[in-house]
N, C-alpha and C positions, 0 to 999 in steps of 0.2 A: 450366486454372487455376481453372476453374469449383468442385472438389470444395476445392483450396489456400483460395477465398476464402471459403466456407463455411466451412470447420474454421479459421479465424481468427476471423471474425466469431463463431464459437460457442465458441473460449474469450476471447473479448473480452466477451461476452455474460457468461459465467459469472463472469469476472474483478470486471465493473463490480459484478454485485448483490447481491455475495457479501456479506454481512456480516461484518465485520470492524472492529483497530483502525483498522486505517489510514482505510476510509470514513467514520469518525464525526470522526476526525482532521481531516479535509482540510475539516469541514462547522464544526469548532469555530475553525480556523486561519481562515476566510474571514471566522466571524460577527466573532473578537476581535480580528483585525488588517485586515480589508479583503481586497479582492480582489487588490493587492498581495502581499501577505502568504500569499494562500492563493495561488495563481499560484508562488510559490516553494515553496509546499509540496509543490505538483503536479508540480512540475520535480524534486523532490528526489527522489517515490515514481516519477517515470517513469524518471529518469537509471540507480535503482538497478532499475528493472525489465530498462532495457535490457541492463543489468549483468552482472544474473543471467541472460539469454536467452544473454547474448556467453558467457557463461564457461561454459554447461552447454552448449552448442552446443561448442565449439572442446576442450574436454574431458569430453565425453561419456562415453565408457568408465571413465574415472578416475571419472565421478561414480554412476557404474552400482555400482560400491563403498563411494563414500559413503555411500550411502542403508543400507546396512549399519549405519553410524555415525549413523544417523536419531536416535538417540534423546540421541546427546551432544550433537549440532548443535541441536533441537529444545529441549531442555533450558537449554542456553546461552542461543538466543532468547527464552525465554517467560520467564526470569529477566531481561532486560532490559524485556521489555512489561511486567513485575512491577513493577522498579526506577521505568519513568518513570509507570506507574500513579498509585503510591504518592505522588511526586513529584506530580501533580497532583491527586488527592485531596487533600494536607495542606498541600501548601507553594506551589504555581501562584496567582497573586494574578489577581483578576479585572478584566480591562480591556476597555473597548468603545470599536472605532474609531469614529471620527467621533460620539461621543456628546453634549460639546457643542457642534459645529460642526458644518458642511456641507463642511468643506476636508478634504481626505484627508487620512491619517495619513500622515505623512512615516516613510521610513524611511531610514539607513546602511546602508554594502552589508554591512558586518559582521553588521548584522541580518537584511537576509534571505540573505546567507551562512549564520546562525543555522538560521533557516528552514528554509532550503534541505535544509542537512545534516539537521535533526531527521527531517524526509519520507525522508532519504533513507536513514539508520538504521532509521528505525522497519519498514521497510519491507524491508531487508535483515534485519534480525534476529529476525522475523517467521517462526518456522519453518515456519509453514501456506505463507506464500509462496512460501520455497525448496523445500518439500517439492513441490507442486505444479510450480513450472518443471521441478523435476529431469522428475517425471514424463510427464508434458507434453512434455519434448523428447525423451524416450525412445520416445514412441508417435509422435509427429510423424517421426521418424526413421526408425521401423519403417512408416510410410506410406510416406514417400518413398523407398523400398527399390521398393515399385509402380509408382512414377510412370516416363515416360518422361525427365521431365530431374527427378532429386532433389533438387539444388540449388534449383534455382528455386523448387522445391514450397516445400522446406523455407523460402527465403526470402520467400515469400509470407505464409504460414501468418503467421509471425512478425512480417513490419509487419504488416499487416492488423489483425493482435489487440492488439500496443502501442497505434497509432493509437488502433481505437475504445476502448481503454482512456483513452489521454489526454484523446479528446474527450467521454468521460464522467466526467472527474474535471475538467475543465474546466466542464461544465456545473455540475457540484455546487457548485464556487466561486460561477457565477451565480446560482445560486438560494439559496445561503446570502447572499447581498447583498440578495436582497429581502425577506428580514426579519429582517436586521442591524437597521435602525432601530427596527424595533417591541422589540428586546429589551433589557433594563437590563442594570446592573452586577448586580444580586444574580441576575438570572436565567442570568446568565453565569458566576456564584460554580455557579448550580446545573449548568448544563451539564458544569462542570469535576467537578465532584465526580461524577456520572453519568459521564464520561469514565473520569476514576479506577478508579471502581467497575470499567467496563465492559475496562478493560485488564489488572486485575489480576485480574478471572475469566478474562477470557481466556487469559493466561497460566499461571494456575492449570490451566484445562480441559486447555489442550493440554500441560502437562507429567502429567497427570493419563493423558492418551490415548496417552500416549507411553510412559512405564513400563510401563501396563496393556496396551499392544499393540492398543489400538483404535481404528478410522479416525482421523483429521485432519480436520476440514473445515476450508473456509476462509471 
């Protein structure tokens, strides 16, 4: 299991330092609502990771076709990183937890329901993401074809890499709390606008890489 826990850890690894929306996402969700707040965001990008791991795992061959369809799937997604871009560029209003107080910000579950789902769309609709599990479980696949028990391979690989995924997007919530307090309202007007920016190139690039037929990254 030794080779299984290595190729976990090394796309857990690739997973976490990947620049992306979703990273800068989960660091702006923790500074403007609390660790609350970002704790559901992290639940919403793991729920749909594990999502997409269940659903290209248990339909594999069907998604071996898919990826044919890369570019309609891709195109969909980066039209939606586009849409919530925009939305937080021009219209997202700038608020910081606990800004005059030391008492947490309370939340309704309806709100971090809110939460929750945002992580958890953003993250499915995200075509660098899905392009990547497809692939990802098609080479994971074609290992455990070597192995003496494939299953097992296969099921290692795969917590292993969620895990240190989660507990590196857990981290990022902790360390956007320690300098929550040092930041204002307008520098949090500026984060969002920088968010914005930085969702709606991205969605740009990868509808850009998509058309033109040029790598993805993630």
């Amino acid at each position: 299991m030794i080779e299984a826990i290595i190729s976990g850890l090394t796309l857990g690894v690739f997973l976490a330092i990947s620049v992306g929306p979703v990273i800068f996402a989960i660091i702006k969700q923790s500074i403007t609502n609390g660790r609350k707040g970002g704790y559901a965001f992290v639940a919403g990008v793991s729920s749909s990771d594990v999502a997409i791991v269940l659903v290209c795992n248990l339909l594999n061959t069907v998604f071996q076709k898919a990826i044919d369809n890369k570019v309609t799937i891709g195109v969909a997604g980066s039209i939606f990183l586009i849409a919530v871009g925009i939305y937080t560029l021009f219209f997202k209003k700038a608020t910081v937890a606990n800004e005059v107080s030391n008492v947490p910000k309370q939340f309704r579950k309806r709100e971090l329901l809110g939460i929750y789902i945002s992580g958890f769309l953003m993250n499915t609709l995200n075509p660098a993401v899905f392009i990547f599990w497809l692939a990802a479980t098609a080479k994971i696949h074609a290992q455990a074809e070597t192995q003496m028990n494939p299953l097992a391979f296969i099921y290692t690989v795969f917590i292993v890499c969620l895990l240190f995924v989660l507990t590196a997007d857990v981290a990022k919530v902790l360390l956007a709390g320690k300098i929550r307090d040092k930041l204002t309202t307008r520098n949090i007007l500026i984060i969002n606008k920088i968010s914005g920016l930085i969702l709606i190139g991205f969605g740009a690039v990868l509808i850009w890489s998509l058309v033109f037929h040029k790598p993805l990254g993630h």
